[in-house]
ZAVO-793735 format. One line per 5 residues: number of its first residue (from 1); their letters; for each residue y, x, z of C-alpha. Coordinates in pm, whole numbers, plus 50000, padded with zeros to 5 digits. Last residue first. Layout:
BEGIN
NUM) a) Y X Z | ...
REM end
This chain:
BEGIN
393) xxxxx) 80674 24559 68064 | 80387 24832 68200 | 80389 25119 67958 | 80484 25395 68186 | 80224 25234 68488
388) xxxxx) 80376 25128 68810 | 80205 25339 69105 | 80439 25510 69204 | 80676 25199 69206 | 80501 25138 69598
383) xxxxx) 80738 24864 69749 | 80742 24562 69518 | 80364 24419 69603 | 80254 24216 69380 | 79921 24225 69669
378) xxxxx) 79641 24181 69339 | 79892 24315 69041 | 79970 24609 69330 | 79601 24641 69493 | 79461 24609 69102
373) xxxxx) 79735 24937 68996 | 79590 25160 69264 | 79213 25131 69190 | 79293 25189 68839 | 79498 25481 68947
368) xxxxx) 79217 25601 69140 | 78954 25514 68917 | 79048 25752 68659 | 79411 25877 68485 | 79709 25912 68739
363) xxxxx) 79826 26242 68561 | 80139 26424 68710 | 80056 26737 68566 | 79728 26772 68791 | 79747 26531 69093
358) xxxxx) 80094 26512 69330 | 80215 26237 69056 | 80053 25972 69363 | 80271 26141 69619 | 80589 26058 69423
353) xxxxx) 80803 26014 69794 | 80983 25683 69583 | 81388 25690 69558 | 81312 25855 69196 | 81074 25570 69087
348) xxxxx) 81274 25292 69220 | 81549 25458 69023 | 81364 25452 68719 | 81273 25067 68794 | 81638 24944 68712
343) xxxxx) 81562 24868 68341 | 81263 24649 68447 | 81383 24475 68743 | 81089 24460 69008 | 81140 24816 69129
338) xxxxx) 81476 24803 69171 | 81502 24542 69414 | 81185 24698 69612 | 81406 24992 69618 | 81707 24881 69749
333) xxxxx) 81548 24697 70001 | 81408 25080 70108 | 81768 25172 70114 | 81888 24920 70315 | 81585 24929 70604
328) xxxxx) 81614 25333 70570 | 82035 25320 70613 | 82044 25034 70907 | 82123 25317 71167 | 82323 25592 71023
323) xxxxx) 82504 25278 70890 | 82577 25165 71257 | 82669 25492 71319 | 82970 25480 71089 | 82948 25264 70832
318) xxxxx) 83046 25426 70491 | 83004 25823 70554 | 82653 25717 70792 | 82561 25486 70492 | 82608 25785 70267
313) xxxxx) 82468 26055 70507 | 82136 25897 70600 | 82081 25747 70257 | 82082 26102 70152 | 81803 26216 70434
308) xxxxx) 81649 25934 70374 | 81654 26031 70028 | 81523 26422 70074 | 81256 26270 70286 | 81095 26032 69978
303) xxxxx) 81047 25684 70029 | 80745 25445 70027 | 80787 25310 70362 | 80440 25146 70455 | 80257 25491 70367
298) xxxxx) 80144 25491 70757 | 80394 25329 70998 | 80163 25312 71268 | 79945 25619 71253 | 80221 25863 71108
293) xxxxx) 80481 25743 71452 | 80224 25784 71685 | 80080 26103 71598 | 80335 26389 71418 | 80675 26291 71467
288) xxxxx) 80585 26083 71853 | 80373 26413 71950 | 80584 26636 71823 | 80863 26509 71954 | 80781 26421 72281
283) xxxxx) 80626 26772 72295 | 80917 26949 72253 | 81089 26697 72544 | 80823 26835 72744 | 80825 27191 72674
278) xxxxx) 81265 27148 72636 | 81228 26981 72997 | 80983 27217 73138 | 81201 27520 73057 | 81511 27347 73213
273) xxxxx) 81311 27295 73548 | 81196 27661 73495 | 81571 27794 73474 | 81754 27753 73800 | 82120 27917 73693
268) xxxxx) 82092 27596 73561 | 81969 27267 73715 | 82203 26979 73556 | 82421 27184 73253 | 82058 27306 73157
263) xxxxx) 81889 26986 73176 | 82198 26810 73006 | 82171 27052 72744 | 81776 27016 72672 | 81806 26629 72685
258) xxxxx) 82103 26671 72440 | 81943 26927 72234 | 81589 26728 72194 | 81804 26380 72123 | 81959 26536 71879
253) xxxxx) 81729 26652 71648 | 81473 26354 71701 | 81766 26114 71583 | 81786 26353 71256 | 81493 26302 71184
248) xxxxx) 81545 25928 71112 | 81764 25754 71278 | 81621 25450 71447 | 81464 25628 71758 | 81794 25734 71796
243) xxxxx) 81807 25392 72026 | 81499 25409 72178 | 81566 25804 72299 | 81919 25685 72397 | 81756 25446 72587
238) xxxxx) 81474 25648 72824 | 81777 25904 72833 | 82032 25723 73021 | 81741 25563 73204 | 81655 25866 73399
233) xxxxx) 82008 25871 73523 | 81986 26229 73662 | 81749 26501 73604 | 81442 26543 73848 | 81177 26683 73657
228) xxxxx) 80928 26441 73673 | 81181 26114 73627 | 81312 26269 73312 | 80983 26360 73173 | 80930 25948 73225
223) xxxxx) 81244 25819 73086 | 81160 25985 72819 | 80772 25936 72757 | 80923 25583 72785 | 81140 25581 72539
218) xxxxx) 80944 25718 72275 | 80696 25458 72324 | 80980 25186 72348 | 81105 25388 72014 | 80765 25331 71855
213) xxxxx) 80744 25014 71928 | 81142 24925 71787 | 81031 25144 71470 | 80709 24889 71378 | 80926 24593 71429
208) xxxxx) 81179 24764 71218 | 80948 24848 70948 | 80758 24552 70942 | 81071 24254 70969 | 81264 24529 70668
203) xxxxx) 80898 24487 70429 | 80823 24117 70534 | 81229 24017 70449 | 81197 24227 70158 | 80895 24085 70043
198) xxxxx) 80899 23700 70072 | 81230 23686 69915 | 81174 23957 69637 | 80871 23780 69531 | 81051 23446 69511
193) xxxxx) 81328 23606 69316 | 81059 23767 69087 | 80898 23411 69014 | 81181 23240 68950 | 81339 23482 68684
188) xxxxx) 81170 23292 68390 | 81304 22955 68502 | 81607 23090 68524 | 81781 23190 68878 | 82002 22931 69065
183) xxxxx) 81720 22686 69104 | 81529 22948 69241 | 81808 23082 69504 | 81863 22704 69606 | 81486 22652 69711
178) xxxxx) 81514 23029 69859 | 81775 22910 70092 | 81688 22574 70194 | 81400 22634 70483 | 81632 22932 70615
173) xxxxx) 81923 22729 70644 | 81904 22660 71054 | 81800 23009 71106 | 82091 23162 70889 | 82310 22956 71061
168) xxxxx) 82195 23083 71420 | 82182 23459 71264 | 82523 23425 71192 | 82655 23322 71526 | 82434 23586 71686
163) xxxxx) 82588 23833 71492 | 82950 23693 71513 | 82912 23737 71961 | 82724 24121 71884 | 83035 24225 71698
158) xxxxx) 83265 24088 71936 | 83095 24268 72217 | 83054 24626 71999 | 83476 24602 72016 | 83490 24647 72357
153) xxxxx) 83194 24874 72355 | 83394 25067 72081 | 83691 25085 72326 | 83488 25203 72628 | 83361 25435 72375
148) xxxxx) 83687 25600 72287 | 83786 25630 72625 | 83484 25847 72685 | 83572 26030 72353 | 83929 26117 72499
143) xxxxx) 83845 26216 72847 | 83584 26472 72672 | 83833 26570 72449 | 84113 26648 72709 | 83863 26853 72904
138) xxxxx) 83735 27053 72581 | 84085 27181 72469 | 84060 27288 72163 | 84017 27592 71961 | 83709 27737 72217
133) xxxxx) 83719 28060 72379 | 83802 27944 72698 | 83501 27739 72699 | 83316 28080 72620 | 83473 28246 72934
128) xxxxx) 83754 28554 72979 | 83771 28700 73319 | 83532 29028 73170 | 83581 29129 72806 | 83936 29000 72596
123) xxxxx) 83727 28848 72342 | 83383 28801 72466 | 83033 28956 72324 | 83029 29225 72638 | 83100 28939 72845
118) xxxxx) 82719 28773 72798 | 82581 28768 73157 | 82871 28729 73320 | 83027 28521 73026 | 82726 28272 73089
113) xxxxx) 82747 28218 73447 | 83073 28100 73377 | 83035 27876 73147 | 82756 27755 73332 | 82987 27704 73669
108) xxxxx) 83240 27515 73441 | 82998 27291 73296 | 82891 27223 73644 | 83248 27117 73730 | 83287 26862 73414
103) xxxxx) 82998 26721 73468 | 83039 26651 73842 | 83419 26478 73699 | 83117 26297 73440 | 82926 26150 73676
98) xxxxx) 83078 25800 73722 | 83115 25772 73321 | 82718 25839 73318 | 82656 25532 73546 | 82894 25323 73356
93) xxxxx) 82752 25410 73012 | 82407 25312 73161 | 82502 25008 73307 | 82636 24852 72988 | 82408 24999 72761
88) xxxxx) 82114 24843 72966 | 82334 24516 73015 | 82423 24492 72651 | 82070 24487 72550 | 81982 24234 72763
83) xxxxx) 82265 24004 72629 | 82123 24092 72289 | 81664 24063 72408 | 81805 23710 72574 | 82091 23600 72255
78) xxxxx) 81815 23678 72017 | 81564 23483 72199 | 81738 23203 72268 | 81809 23163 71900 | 81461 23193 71810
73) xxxxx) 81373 22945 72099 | 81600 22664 71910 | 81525 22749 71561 | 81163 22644 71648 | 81296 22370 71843
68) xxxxx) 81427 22232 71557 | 81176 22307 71367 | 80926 22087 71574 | 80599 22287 71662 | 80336 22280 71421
63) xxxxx) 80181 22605 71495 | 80268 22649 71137 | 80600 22579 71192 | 80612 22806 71492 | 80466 23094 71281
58) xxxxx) 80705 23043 70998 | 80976 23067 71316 | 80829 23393 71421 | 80762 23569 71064 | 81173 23502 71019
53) xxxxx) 81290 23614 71322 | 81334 24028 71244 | 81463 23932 70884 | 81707 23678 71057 | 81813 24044 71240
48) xxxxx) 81814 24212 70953 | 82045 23981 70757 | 82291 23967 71103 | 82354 24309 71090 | 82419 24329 70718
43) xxxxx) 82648 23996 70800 | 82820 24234 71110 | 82874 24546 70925 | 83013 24337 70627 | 83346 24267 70776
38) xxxxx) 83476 24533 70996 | 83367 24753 70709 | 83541 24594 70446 | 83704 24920 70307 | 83356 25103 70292
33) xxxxx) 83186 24829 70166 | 83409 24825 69884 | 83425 25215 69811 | 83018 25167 69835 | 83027 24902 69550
28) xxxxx) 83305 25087 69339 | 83085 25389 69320 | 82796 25175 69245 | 82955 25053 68920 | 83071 25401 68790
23) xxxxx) 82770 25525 68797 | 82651 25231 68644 | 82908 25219 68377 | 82844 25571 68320 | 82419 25520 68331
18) xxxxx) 82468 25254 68005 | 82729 25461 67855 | 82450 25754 67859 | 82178 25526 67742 | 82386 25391 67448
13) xxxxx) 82506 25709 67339 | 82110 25848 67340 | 81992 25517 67137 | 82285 25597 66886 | 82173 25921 66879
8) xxxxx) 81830 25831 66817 | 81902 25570 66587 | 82107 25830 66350 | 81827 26067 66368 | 81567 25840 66253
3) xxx) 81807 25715 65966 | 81856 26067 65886 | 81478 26112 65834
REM end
């Protein structure tokens, strides 16, 4: 009986070291990232981009076209859909730096029309204004975060000039990459490193494929409510709504306020032109949350809110927007790594949405689970750990 004991604690010491040194571990990771930021932003960039490419150019070689030339129209395509990219943002920010001295008055007139209606609520009661109210001083911060992103579109250009650098390399070592990962694993660890090759690549190429239609969608509807009503630069919000797109939730959030704030800073004291835009921006959102966006992506991303929502604020604490950005691709690769290394798969488990443990007590018993557990040893697919069973090795 002691002896029982004894092993138990043991066992329990050894777990708890065991989760320390992991703790510990990842801690370190995310410090490094964080310091090497300039560094690993663009690689990270450049992975998920080669991801994007890679079903193209095994498509091409199929088709039997020269790979060479494969690699060739890949890279012309990534420079094309980049330097068009650039142009968008490029005109867009211009356009909306060009209006902001208008911006700047109008916000002055709502201000104003505001503490009329609101003075009671003021400090100081009629000649004082909300703006005035503020700790800062919003004119000077506005200048200042419009210079700001002139710089980081300065910067964004060298950025965009080592991505496409990488991604060419990548391209022309793609064929000799996972030869030289499976002669650098053991002959027992071959198979799972060719697993995780084929499906991260397939999962991040899916998901971000999947997101850049639904963001065109998104995009459009837009550009479109924008064009109805009559607010300025139409485009301005056709590609923010793309590019939030990306962000999960949170994206949606604030790309409703800022359509609704710019409509009310546009046509205010006029207020059913800013009523349609929240009722169709509202419905954007709802319709794009709750249709489109369910139908296409489906249970591809097997991740639960609360950690996209996590993922969301680590990456966006270690990268900036960019990491705001990449954080559901990352953290989903995450997972499928996880989930195919044995002592690692409790964490698979946690970062998974558990729908399958929904059922009584958590049971998967019947043809359901039995169902479940052929599509995963028939598919090996990494992505879905609900669906591993407890005794599985």
């Amino acid at each position: 009986m002691m002896d029982d004991y004894t092993v138990r604690e043991d066992d329990s010491r050894h777990w708890t070291c065991g989760t320390t040194l992991a703790v510990i571990a990842a801690i370190l990771v995310l410090a490094a990232l964080k310091a090497t930021k300039d560094i690993a932003v663009p690689i990270v960039l450049s992975v998920f981009v080669f991801f994007l490419l890679s079903p193209l150019l095994d498509r091409l070689d199929r088709l039997r076209v020269p790979h060479v030339l494969g690699i060739v129209v890949c890279f012309l395509l990534v420079v094309l859909i980049v330097g068009l990219a650039w142009w968008v943002v490029y005109k867009t920010v211009s356009m909306l730096v060009s209006m902001i001295p208008a911006y700047v008055d109008r916000v002055g007139v709502l201000d104003k029309l505001l503490a009329r209606k609101f003075s009671a609520y003021l400090k100081g009661g009629e000649g004082q204004s909300f703006l005035m109210q503020l700790p800062f001083r919003w004119k000077d911060m506005l200048v200042g975060g419009v210079t700001t992103l002139s710089s980081q579109l300065i910067s964004a250009i060298k950025v965009c000039v080592l991505v496409i650098l990488y991604v060419l390399f990548m391209l022309m070592e793609k064929r000799l990459f996972l030869v030289k990962m499976l002669h650098a694993f053991s002959e027992s660890n071959r198979t799972m490193v060719a697993m995780l090759g084929q499906r991260i690549p397939h999962q991040v190429s899916s998901y971000l494929s999947l997101k850049a239609v639904v963001g065109l969608l998104t995009g459009l509807m837009y550009y479109l409510t924008a064009m109805i009503v009559g607010m300025e630069v139409p485009m301005l919000y056709g590609v923010l709504a793309f590019v939030f797109n990306f962000i999960p939730s949170i994206g949606s959030i604030f790309m409703f306020l800022l359509t609704v704030g710019m409509g009310l800073i546009q046509f205010a004291p006029h207020w059913e032109p800013v009523i349609l835009v929240a009722a169709m921006s509202l419905s954007i959102e709802v319709i794009v949350g709750n249709v489109i966006d369910p139908k296409l992506h489906g249970g591809q991303l097997n991740l639960s809110p609360v950690v996209i929502l996590v993922s969301l604020s680590i990456w966006g604490y270690i990268w900036g927007v960019v990491g705001m950005f990449i954080a559901v691709p990352l953290t989903s690769c995450l997972q499928i790594i996880c989930a195919n290394i044995k002592s690692l798969r409790p964490i698979a488990i946690l970062l998974s949405s558990g729908k399958s443990y929904q059922k009584k007590g958590g049971s998967t018993h019947g043809r359901g689970r039995r169902k479940r557990n052929e599509d995963v040893r028939q598919q090996r697919d990494a992505i879905f750990p609900d669906v591993y069973e407890d005794e599985k090795s």
